[in-house]
Structure formats: structure tokens, C-alpha cells
C-alpha positions, 0 to 999 in steps of 0.5 A: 571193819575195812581193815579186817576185810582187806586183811582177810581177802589178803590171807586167803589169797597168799594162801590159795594163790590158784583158787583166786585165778579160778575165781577171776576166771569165773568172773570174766566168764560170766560177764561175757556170757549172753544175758549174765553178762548185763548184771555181774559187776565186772569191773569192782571185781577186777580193779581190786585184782589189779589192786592185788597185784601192784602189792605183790599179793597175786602173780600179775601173768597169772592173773591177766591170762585168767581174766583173758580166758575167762573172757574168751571162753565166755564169749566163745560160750555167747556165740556158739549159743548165737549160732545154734539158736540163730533167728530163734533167739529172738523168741526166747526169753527175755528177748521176746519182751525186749528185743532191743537187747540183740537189736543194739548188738546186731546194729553194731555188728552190721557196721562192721563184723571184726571191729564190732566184736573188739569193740563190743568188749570195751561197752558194757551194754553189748558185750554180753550180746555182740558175740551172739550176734555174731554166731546168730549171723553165722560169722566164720570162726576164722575171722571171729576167732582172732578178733575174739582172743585179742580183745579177750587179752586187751580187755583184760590188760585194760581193766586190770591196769587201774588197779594194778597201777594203784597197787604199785603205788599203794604202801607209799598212798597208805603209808604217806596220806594215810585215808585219803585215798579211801576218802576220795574213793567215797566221793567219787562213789557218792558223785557217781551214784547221784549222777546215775540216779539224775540220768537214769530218773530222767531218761526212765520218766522221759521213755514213759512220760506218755505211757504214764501220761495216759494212764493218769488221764484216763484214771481222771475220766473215771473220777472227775472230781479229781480229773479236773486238776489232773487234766490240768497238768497231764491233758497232752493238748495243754502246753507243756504237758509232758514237762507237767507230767514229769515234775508232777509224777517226781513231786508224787514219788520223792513226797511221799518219799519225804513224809515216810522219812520224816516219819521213820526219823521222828518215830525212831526218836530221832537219831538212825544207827545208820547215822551213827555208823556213818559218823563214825566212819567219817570220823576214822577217815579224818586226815590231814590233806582231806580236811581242807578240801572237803571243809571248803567244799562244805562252804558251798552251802554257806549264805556267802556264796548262795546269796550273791548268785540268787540276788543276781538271778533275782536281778536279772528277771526283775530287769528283764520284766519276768515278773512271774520268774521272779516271784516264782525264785523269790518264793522258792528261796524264802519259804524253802529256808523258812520250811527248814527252819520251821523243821528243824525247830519242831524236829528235836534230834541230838546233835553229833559229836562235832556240831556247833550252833549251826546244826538242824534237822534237815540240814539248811546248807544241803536243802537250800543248795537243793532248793537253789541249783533245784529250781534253778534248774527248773527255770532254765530247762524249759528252755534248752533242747532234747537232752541237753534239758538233763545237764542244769539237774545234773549240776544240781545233783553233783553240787548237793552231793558234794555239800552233803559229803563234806558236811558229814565227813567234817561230822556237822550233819548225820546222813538223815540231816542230809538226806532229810535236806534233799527231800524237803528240798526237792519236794518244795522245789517241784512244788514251786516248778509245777506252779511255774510251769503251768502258769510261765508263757513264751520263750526266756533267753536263758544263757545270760541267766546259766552264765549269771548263776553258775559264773557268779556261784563259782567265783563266790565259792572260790573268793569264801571258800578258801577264807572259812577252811581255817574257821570251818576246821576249827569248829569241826576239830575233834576234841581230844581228852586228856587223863592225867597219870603220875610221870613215874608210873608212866615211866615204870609200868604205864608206857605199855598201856598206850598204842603199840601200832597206828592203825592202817589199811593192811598189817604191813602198814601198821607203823609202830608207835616206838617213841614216847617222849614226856616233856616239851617239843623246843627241848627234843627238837634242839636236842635232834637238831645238834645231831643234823635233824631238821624239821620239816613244817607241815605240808599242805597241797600246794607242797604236795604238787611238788611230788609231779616235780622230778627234777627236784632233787629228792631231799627237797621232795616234801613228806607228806603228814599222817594221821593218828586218831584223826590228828596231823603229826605235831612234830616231824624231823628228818635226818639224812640216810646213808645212802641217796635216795634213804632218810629218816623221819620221826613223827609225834603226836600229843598222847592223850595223858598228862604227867604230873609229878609232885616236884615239878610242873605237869608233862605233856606225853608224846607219842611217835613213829621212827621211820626209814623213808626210800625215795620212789618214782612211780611211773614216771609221773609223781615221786613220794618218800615211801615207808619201809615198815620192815626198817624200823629199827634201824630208824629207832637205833638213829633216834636212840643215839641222837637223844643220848643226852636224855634220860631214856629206856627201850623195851619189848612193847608188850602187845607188838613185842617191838622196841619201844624208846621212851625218852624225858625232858631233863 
């Protein structure tokens, strides 16, 4: 789906090269109009035009002076607006309900009139809005004008840059680390979007914590059977009431959230198409240098590193005689891990392709992280001032988000495991927190405690973490099946029935799968290395932090593996090029069929990729071996002579019409 996208964006383009800078115009436009300008998301737009452009696709003047006119003519646009209407803007919509939309702009203006109108174009909350308040100020076109066009032109250079520096850099990132890019861009959006959601929550229920406050209270004096424990947590003359009201109004929304999930799941009999789709992306994205990292990171979630930071928590209160904190800690962890596992016994749901003994609905890892960073949090914000209260949930909210991400990619949850987890957890916790907060007197030093928790939880996942990503792969590790096939009927005919191409991001990255080789790797790695191949061990990320190092000479400068059908390369050989700077590689990988003939033992099938590499560095900053799709003869004609002891054939693959080498063991 991603590739068929990315290909067809990439074919109108080549094909309607002016349309798109009318496009890009467009969206500069509108985002700097007044109003508009709060809701069209400029940014996901224009660093995939940036993308573009590294790659060749978009002229990079052309389509830097139609974001910048486009951004002058929108502003332009705001202030002429600004000037006609004048004072009268305020009485229109919307700004006669929310007059903090010009008053946040005018503020800024007044400080200083030129500044404020670059400035505005970088700060997504006043840009729409600084240019009409400068014609609403009656601001002389003289000193507006200048300002105008050059942040008209710096921000469009700025926002156009990432993208464009990415593209530069693209064929070497999708030709090299095959989906890391794109898995690392989903983890980004995951942290982004939980972090959004804890700020925007807290500052939404801090805003009208008062108003909701006593609405609540006087919903209580009309129904006083219930009024008198509602009185209880929203009576603003009792402490800690607006801390209360805020834990009790989450617990009413995320249960009732909670309960309708739980619901739909049971009632969709277990298993969401959402789940499916989502495993099977996570599935595609599986490469080599993401495996790593995201199995460690789903250790967060294992007893080794949540247990040794709770029972020091629990330690400390117990030592510091906060008794009521400490049975409140004790309960939240033990009844929030019986509550999952009392779930997960009741709920029956198949479990993914990949899942062990471990499995559960809802997810145990991702509800006890919630439940321990959660109430955790709950513990200590009490006792921090103003804003700085939001950070403890911050941390809870990037700490579930990155178990929750890792255990999908590895395909150990489905997104409604994790999901599920999340809500159980929450609710449990707030729970636990309205409780706490009702019944907790007097002042508790807290930095000791953050210190404790967040210290001890970070040294326990760097000590396990690294130590379980062997174990952790090993049971999340796809399982290939094999068919089995006559080793001459793969020779004749079948060798045209496998994979012609490894499937990539666009079609110029499409490798061609030009190597088939039936018999035992010692056999083919001794036969390449007579004629100067080497063979180069998989590389991990502490080879990969050697691409920063350009004083390395370049045949020292690792090659980063690829993946095929979510598996690294078993086989990886080099050969030097004839010039500086060029050497070839040829990949392989296990096919998914064995050989058998009647005469001699079964036949491994490999399956691989003859590539010529060109040595780039990019910026200044890093180096990488970037593969030259449009050589692959000539790296297939250094392969072909270096294996003439072995029987072999080249034929058109009939699907790529590319040469394809076959090759078998003596």
C-alpha cells in the first residue's frame, strides 16, 4: 500500500511537474491565511516536498519560490484583510467568541512590529494571525513588506530543508536499512501523538477544571442521594478538590472508554481487522538494525526491570512511615496485575502469528507499565508545583508508548492487547488515585522518591534489557517454511516461479533477486574467495556508528545489511571495484524451498542480489555505500566470472526480463 502510494505521487509529479507547484503554492497559501491557517497541516505537506526533491523528482528553485509566494500572497492576503476590517475583526466570527486568537498576535506585535511579523511565520499558533494584526494596526507597507518577503523566503528554505536533506540521503537509507526509516518515523508519530494527547488532556481539564467543577456540584444539590459523595471529591472548600475533580472526571471518561472497548472486542469475537492490518504492517517493517532496539525496548515491560524500582518505591515509604502511600503502591501493583490476569483468563482471543506462553489479553507488560509509571506519578504530582505537575505523566505516557510499540512491531500483542492494557491500566489507576487523594494529609518530599523510581527503572532496563534482546528475537522470530522440489526441476523450469525483485519503497530501489545458488554457503564462499571476495559479518549498530567516522578509509566503512521477507542477509561478500570509491556485494538469502534429488543429499536454495556499491558522504556528516540499481549487470558479470568453476546458466527472469545467474554446488 505505502509503495503504490509513494509510486503513484512519484509518477503524477515526473508527469505534472508545474501542477504540484501550484499545489505547493496552494498549501503555503492557505496556511497563512487568517483562520485557515489554524487548521491546514503545513508541515506533513512540505517535508514530503522536500523529500521529493532530494530524489530528483521536483525542481528544488522551483518548488522553494512556490512555497515562498505562496506564503507571501497568503500573508499579504491576512493583512490586507487586517486593514479593511480594522478594530471590527473582533466582532466577527470566531473571534467574537475567542478573542484570545488576535489578542495572542496583537501581544506579540506590540513588542516589536518588524520582528513579530518573521517571527510570527516560524510559530504555528500566530502565524495565521500576526499579518492581520498588522494590517488591523494599520502597520506602513513599507516596513511590513520587507519583513514580509524575507520570512516568506526563510520559511519556506526552513521547512522544505528536513525533507529535502532526507531525500538527498534517500536511495543510500532505503537501498541500506531497507524499513528503518519508516519504522522509526512510526515511533516518532506514536511518541508525538501520546505526548499531544497528556498535554493537551492536562491543559484542557486544568483550563476548566472550575467550570466542570461546578457544574458537578450543582448537578449534586439537585440529586442528594448521590450529591453527597460527589460533594466529597468536587466541594471546592475541601482539599484538594480541583486535583479531585480532575482524577474523577478522567476515571468517568477513560472507563466508560474501558468497558465500551472491552465490549466491542468480546463482541467482535475477539480479534479487530484493525488488529490484523496492524500485525501485518509490523510484520513488513521487520529488518535487521530495528530488531534490536525495539526488542530491548520491549523489555521495559518485563518483572526485571518493573519490580526492582516498585520495591524500592515501596522501601522508601515503608522507611519514611507513609504508611497510607505505601498500602496505596502495594494495592495498585498487586490488584492491577491480578486484574490483568484475571482478564486475560476470562477473555479467549487467538493469539498472533508470533506470540509464545506470554500472551494475554490485555496486554500484562503495557497495563503494569501504565499501572507503575501511572500511579507513580499520581504519587509525586501532588507535590510538584503549577506545570511542572504534567512531566511524571508525561513520563508515563512516553514509557507505554514505547513498551506498547515495541511489542507490536515484534508481533507479541495486537494493537487491541495493547490498547486494552492502557485502559485497564488507567482506569485501575485512577481509581487508586482518587482514593489516595482523598485520604493522603501533609506534604511528602518527593525528589528522593522521582530519584529512586525513574534512576533505579533506568539502570534496571540498561542492566536486562541488552541481556534478553537475543532471547526476546529468538521467540519472536518469523518462521519460515520450506516446500520441497526436485533439484531438476528447479534448474529447468522452477527458478523462474521465485521472486524476481526485493520489494522497496519506490521502483527505483526494487533490487533484483539475480542470484540463485543450490548447495551449501562454505562451498560458494571458498569458490568467491579464490578470486579476492571477502566476507563481510553482519553488522550490527555499534558498526553502523562508524559511517560518522569519515577519516576511515572507505573499504573499511561497513555495509549496512538488508532485508528480505523480514530476514538479514545469511551471506554477504565483497569484492573490490575498479575504481576508489566502487566495490561489489553480493547478498543471499535462504529461499523458501529445499531441493531434493534422488542421487544425492537434499539442497539448501539461496537466493540473492548482485550489487555495485558507490561510496557517498552526505553533508559532511555520515558516509554509506549507496546502491546503484541501474549497475546491476555489471555486478552480476563479476559474480558470473568468479563462479565459472561452478555449473551454472543466465537467463531473462521472465517477470523483470532481467538476467538472472543460477548456480549449484559440484
Amino acid at each position: 500500500m505505502i509503495s503504490s502510494w509513494v509510486n503513484g505521487l512519484l509518477a503524477w509529479i515526473g508527469t505534472h511537474p508545474y501542477a504540484a507547484g501550484a499545489v505547493i503554492f496552494l498549501v503555503a497559501f492557505c496556511d497563512a491565511l487568517v483562520v485557515l491557517g489554524m487548521i491546514v497541516p503545513v508541515i506533513p505537506l512540505l517535508i514530503p516536498v522536500g523529500l521529493l526533491i532530494g530524489m530528483g523528482r521536483l525542481s528544488g528553485p522551483y518548488a522553494l519560490a512556490c512555497a515562498a509566494l505562496g506564503a507571501f500572497c497568503g500573508d499579504g492576503f491576512s493583512y490586507a484583510v487586517g486593514r479593511h476590517f480594522s478594530q471590527r475583526l473582533y466582532a466577527m466570527w470566531p473571534f467574537n467568541r475567542y478573542p484570545q486568537l488576535l489578542e495572542r498576535g496583537e501581544k506579540q506585535f506590540k513588542r516589536n512590529a518588524v520582528k513579530s511579523v518573521i517571527v510570527a511565520r516560524y510559530v504555528g499558533p500566530i502565524r495565521p494571525f500576526v499579518p492581520a494584526v498588522a494590517g488591523m494596526l494599520q502597520m506602513p507597507l513599507r516596513k511590513y513588506l520587507p519583513a514580509s518577503v524575507f520570512a516568506a523566503i526563510t520559511w519556506a528554505a526552513a521547512f522544505l530543508a528536513p525533507g529535502w536533506a532526507l531525500g538527498t540521503a534517500y536511495d543510500a537509507i532505503a537501498a541500506i536499512a531497507g524499513k528503518l526509516a519508516l519504522v522509526v518515523g512510526l515511533l516518532l508519530l506514536a511518541l508525538v501523538l501520546a505526548w499531544s494527547i497528556v498535554w493537551f488532556a492536562y491543559r484542557w481539564l486544568s483550563a476548566h477544571a472550575d467550570n466542570l467543577t461546578a457544574r458537578v456540584l450543582d448537578w449534586s444539590h439537585a440529586h442528594p442521594l448521590f450529591g453527597r459523595y460527589s460533594e466529597a471529591l468536587f466541594d471546592p472548600k475541601r482539599r484538594e478538590s480541583v486535583s479531585l475533580a480532575l482524577l474523577a472526571l478522567l476515571l468517568i471518561v477513560i472507563a466508560c472508554a474501558c468497558f465500551a472497548f472491552l465490549a466491542y472486542v468480546i463482541g467482535s469475537g475477539g480479534l479487530l481487522g484493525t488488529d490484523i492490518a496492524v500485525n501485518e504492517l509490523m510484520h513488513g517493517l521487520r529488518n535487521p538494525l530495528a530488531d534490536a532496539p525495539l526488542a530491548a525496548l520491549a523489555a521495559l515491560g518485563d518483572w526485571q526491570v518493573l519490580v526492582p524500582a516498585c520495591a524500592l518505591v515501596l522501601l522508601y515509604l515503608l522507611w519514611r512511615r507513609r504508611w497510607l502511600a505505601a498500602w496505596h503502591w502495594l494495592a495498585a501493583l498487586a490488584f492491577g496485575l491480578a486484574l490483568t490476569s484475571a482478564l486475560g483468563a476470562l477473555i479467549a482471543i487467538p493469539k498472533p502469528p508470533l506470540a509464545g506462553s506470554g500472551f494475554s489479553f490485555p496486554s500484562l507488560p503495557v497495563t503494569m507499565v501504565t499501572v507503575a509509571f501511572g500511579f507513580f506519578a499520581v504519587l509525586i504530582g501532588r507535590e510538584l508545583p503549577g506545570r511542572r505537575r504534567i512531566w511524571p505523566y508525561m513520563l508515563a505516557g512516553l514509557a507505554v508508548t514505547l513498551t506498547g510499540f515495541a511489542r507490536l512491531y515484534l508481533g507479541a500483542h495486537w494493537l487491541s492487547d495493547v490498547v486494552g492494557g492502557v485502559l485497564v491500566g488507567a482506569v485501575w489507576l485512577l481509581v487508586l488515585g482518587v482514593a489516595y487523594r482523598r485520604r493522603v494529609q501533609g506534604a511528602m518530599w518527593m525528589k528522593p522518591q522521582a530519584w529512586l523510581f525513574y534512576g533505579t527503572f533506568a539502570l534496571a532496563a540498561l542492566w536486562h534489557a541488552p541481556r534478553s534482546v537475543d532471547d526476546t528475537l529468538k521467540r519472536f522470530d518469523p518462521p519460515q517454511v520450506f516446500d520441497t522440489t526436485a533439484a531438476a526441476a528447479w534448474w529447468n523450469d522452477g527458478w523462474r516461479y521465485l521472486p524476481a525483485h526485493r520489494g522497496e519503497l519506490a521502483n527505483t530501489q526494487r533490487w533484483p533477486l539475480d542470484v540463485q545458488y543450490a548447495g551449501d554457503l562454505p562451498t560458494l564462499q571458498r569458490a568467491l574467495e579464490a578470486h579476492g571476495w571477502r566476507v563481510q559479518q553482519r553488522a550490527g549498530w555499534v558498526q553502523a556508528l562508524q559511517l560518522l567516522n569519515l577519516r576511515l578509509p572507505d573499504e573499511q566503512q561497513p555495509v549496512l545489511p538488508a532485508s528480505f521477507d523480514t530476514r538479514a542477509e545469511s551471506l554477504l561478500m565483497l569484492h573490490a571495484g575498479d575504481r576508489p570509491g566502487e566495490q561489489y556485494a553480493l547478498r543471499l538469502w535462504r529461499a523458501p524451498l529445499t531441493l531434493h534429488a534422488a542421487a544425492t543429499h537434499d539442497q539448501a536454495l539461496w537466493i540473492g542480489s548482485a550489487q555495485e556499491l558507490h561510496y557517498h558522504a552526505f553533508f559532511g556528516l555520515i558516509g554509506a555505500w549507496k546502491t546503484q540499481p541501474q549497475d546491476a549487470d555489471a555486478a552480476l558479470a563479476v559474480v558470473t566470472a568468479s563462479l565459472a568453476g561452478l555449473p551454472q546458466r543466465t537467463e531473462a527472469h521472465p517477470d523483470s526480463t532481467a538476467p538472472v545467474l543460477r548456480v549449484k554446488a559440484l
